[in-house]
C-alpha positions, 0 to 999 in steps of 0.5 A: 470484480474490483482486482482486474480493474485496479490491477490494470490502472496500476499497470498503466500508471507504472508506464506513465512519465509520472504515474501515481503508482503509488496510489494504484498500487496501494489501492490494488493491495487493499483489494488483494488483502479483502481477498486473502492474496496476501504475497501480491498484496505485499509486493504491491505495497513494496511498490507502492512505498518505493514510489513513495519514498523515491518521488515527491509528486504525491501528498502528505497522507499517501505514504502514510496509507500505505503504512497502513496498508501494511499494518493492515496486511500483517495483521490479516495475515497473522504476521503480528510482528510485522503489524507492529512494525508499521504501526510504530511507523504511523504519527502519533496522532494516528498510531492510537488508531 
């Protein structure tokens, strides 16, 4: 019941001058991940990093989330390759996690 709300969210804030899409598009990746929707799971987070790295409106942990939700990603998917990829991305203090 979650996806269509937050893939909506998402879309609107893809549309605002300065929409945290990042944050709409990393939060709609972890939901299509919880339903094994795994492609658009990954192409929500491609997103959601590209905002990310191309803007500076968002805080120190949010492209540290996706990161996550990468790791997270890869390693529901059974893609432990691409798991570990992200994992060496995350701090140290986390990648013990």
């Amino acid at each position: 019941a979650a996806e269509p709300l937050a893939r909506d969210l998402a879309e609107r804030m893809k549309t605002m001058p300065h929409g945290d899409h990042g944050v709409s598009s990393s939060l709609l990746a972890a939901i299509l991940i919880d339903e094994k929707r795994y492609a658009e799971a990954e192409r929500e987070l491609d997103a959601a990093y590209a905002a990310f790295t191309q803007g500076s409106h968002h805080s120190e942990d949010e492209p540290t989330d996706v990161v996550r939700g990468y790791v997270d990603l890869y390693t529901a998917w059974h893609k432990p390759d691409l798991a570990q990829h992200w994992r060496e991305r995350l701090p140290a203090r986390l990648n013990a996690e």
